[in-house]
C-alpha positions, 0 to 999 in steps of 0.5 A: 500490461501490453503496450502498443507504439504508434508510429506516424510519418508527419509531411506538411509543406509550407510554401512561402516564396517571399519569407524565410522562417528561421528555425529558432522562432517556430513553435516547436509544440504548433502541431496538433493531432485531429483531437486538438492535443499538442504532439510530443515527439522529442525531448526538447518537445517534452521539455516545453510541456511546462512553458503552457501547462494547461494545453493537452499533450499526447506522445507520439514516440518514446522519449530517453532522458538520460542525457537530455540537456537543455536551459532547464535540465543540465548534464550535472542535475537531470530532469527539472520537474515540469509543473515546479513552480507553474503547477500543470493543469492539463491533460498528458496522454503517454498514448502507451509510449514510454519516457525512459532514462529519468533522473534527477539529483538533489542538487537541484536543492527542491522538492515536489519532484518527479517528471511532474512538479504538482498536478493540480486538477489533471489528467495523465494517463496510458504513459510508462516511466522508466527511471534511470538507476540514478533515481530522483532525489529531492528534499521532500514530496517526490515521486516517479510521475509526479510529488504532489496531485490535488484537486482532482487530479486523475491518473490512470494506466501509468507504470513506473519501473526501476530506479529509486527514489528518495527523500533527503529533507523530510517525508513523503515518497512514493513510486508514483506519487509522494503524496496525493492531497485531494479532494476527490483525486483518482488513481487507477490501473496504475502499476510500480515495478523495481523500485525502491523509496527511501526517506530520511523522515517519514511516509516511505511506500512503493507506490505513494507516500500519503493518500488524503482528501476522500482520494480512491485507489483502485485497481493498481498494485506495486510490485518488487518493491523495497521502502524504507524510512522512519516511520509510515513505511509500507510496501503500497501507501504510507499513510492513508487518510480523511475517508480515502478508499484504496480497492482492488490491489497488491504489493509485494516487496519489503519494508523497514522502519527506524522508527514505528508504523510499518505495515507490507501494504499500509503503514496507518489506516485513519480518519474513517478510511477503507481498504477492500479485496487488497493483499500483500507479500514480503516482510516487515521489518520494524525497529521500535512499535506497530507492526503489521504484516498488512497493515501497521495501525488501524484508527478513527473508525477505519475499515480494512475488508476481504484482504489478506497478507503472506508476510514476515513480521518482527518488531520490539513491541506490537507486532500483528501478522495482519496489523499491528494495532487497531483502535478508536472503533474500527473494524475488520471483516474476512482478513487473514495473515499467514506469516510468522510474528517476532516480536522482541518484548510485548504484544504479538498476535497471529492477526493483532497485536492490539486491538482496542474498542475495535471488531473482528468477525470472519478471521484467521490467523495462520502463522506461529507468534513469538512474543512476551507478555501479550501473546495470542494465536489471534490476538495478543492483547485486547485492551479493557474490560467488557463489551460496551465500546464495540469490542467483539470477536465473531468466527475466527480461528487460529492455527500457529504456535504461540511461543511466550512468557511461561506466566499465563495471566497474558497468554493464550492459544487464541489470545493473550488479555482477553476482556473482549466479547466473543460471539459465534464460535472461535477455535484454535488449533490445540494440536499445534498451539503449544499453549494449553490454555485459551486465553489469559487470565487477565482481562476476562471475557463477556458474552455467551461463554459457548462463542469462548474460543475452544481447541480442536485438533487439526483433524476436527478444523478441516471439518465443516461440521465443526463450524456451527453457525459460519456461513459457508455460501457467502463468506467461507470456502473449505475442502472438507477433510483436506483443508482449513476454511478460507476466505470466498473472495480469495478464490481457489487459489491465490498467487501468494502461495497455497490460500487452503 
């Protein structure tokens, strides 16, 4: 992102031959640019922002904080959030100027911190944050620009870089935000460079910790990031819920979970949320459950489409190169992963580690699996038998190794326990799986036994003519004879390496 710096040369003259105005009592937030906004030109300028939370603000020159003092901010504690207390209601236009050398110690003994308390109904906007490498720590609720934004607040063209931040009391940290409340809040075109979240509980991610309350993120990416926390860590969000949409962006970092839930981009998915044409690079590092090298968990009739993840994957159990597990009626359509999966004891797959009363349609997995029981090229363990509760798996293929128990009743090329309805065609590759069979025994499929996943050689899966049915104008790209279908949105190439 380019930013441009403004510089204005501000004269006035004031001629008063009979009064002289001591300069302690002007009103150092008077002066006001021809679009009614209060100009900020210094740090005790900035620092006034919160006596008047409502007004507009525009930067008009790039602000150090490093080693601002004054009645609120002292030389031991850093920044006092603006807003703590008086939650900010108004308009901030960083005017693509930069507020750099932010910080503050935990031993302001608060929470919702960041350079904003609570944004509450907002706007900010076109503003760089640089965090000093002593970061902001605070109890819980703590971000780079702001801990908590609700009620429609909208921030878009913000960058954070550098810095930590970190949470000692609970949860909910985020590069940007901690946590995004809503309804109807909205982010965009908002960037995380360089920084590093940590939680001693859990929602730890690189760009915010939750997104609820119908909230959309779009356009926005969080890069060289590193999350850590118990549970919900993710390179992007925490958590994501209540019918949120993220579209349109990336992470690249890594994430390590104490406890469960880690995803590269998300840690959980639910409540009838989305995510669209996002993708992510890095590694997934999960002590205990629910690995995924996109996503850690999908539930409650969510969604995840046209993404794609590079990641490692490691986990004691459930461990998927794109999620974890997915349940409760949710759908996946045009995803892929291309990391490799470890998974310590059960439930591993190339694409899923479970999937339960849950679909999957236009697909692949690319990466080798190592598990147990419950290991799969695709998908290691679809839980239940038959189709009548939404479980289906349409036109996926899988390419890597499968590496697990020698017992074949949970374990197959494509899939580990069946009881899924297959349709279309699906395909593994026989020359590269290790596994000769399919799928387990256990947990028989249903359906048209001709959409049963078959092998082929690596020869034949770089041949559209083996893909009966797939739609090739729409969903599906292949260099025939050189390549193994990809997926159209990807493009020719993609920036995470070689998509073909």
């Amino acid at each position: 992102m380019k930013l441009r710096k403004r510089f204005f040369t501000i004269a006035f003259a004031l001629v008063l031959p009979f009064l002289i105005i001591p300069m302690a009592e002007v009103d150092i937030l008077a002066a006001t640019d021809s679009d009614g906004y209060i100009k900020i030109t210094t740090a005790a300028e900035l620092d006034a922002v919160r006596d008047n939370p409502s007004s507009k603000y525009r930067l008009y020159a790039d602000i150090d904080l490093a080693g601002y003092v004054s009645k609120n901010n002292t030389a031991e504690k850093g920044w006092y959030p603006i807003g703590y207390g008086k939650f900010f209601t108004g308009v901030f236009d960083g005017n693509g100027h930069t507020i750099q050398g932010l910080w503050s110690s935990s031993k302001w003994g608060i929470s919702y911190k960041g350079l904003f308390s609570v944004l509450k109904g907002a706007v900010v906007k076109d503003l760089t944050i640089k965090l000093d490498e002593r970061g902001i720590t605070g109890g819980y609720e703590v971000g780079g620009l702001s801990g908590v934004a609700k009620d429609g607040t909208k921030i878009s063209g913000v960058v954070v870089t550098g810095g930590k931040i970190v949470v000692t009391g609970g949860g909910y940290a985020g590069g940007l935000i901690g946590i995004s409340r809503g309804p109807n809040d909205l982010i965009e075109q908002c960037t995380i460079i360089g920084v590093s979240t940590e939680t001693s509980g859990n929602y730890s991610a690189g760009f915010i910790g939750v997104l609820e309350g119908q909230s959309i993120i779009r356009n926005s990416a969080a890069f060289d990031t590193v999350s850590t926390g118990f549970s919900y860590v993710a390179n992007f969000v925490g958590a994501q819920k209540s019918q949120s949409l993220i579209e349109n962006c990336e992470a690249v970092g890594d994430v390590t979970a104490r406890g469960s839930y880690g995803g590269g981009f998300a840690g959980v998915i639910y409540q009838q949320s989305k995510i669209n044409n996002s993708r992510v690079k890095g590694c997934v590092h999960i002590k205990l459950s629910y690995a995924g090298g996109f996503v850690g968990a999908i539930y409650g009739a969510s969604t995840v489409t046209n993404s794609y993840a590079y990641s490692e994957v490691s986990a004691n159990h459930y461990g998927g190169g794109f999620v974890g597990t997915i349940y409760d009626s949710s759908t996946m359509d045009s995803v892929c992963a291309y990391g490799n999966v470890t998974v310590n004891n059960y439930i591993a797959g190339g694409l899923v580690g479970e999937a339960v009363s849950s679909t999957i349609s236009n697909s692949y997995a690319r990466g080798n699996v190592k598990g147990t029981t419950g290991v799969g090229g695709l998908v290691g363990y679809f839980s239940g038998l038959g189709s009548t509760k939404k479980k289906s798996i349409t036109n996926s293929y899988s390419t890597g190794t499968v590496t697990g128990s020698t017992k074949l009743d949970e374990l197959g090329a494509f899939n580990g326990r069946s009881g899924v309805e297959y349709k279309g065609t699906n395909f593994y590759n026989a020359s590269t799986a290790g596994v000769s069979n399919a799928y387990g025994s256990a947990g028989k499929p249903v359906g048209d036994s001709a959409a049963f996943p078959k092998g082929k050689t690596t020869e034949q899966l770089m041949n559209k003519d083996t893909f009966t049915g797939w739609d090739f104008k729409n969903i599906w790209r292949i260099y025939d004879g050189d390549s193994y279908p990809y997926l159209a949105f990807m493009g020719e190439d993609s920036i995470f390496g070689d998509s073909h």
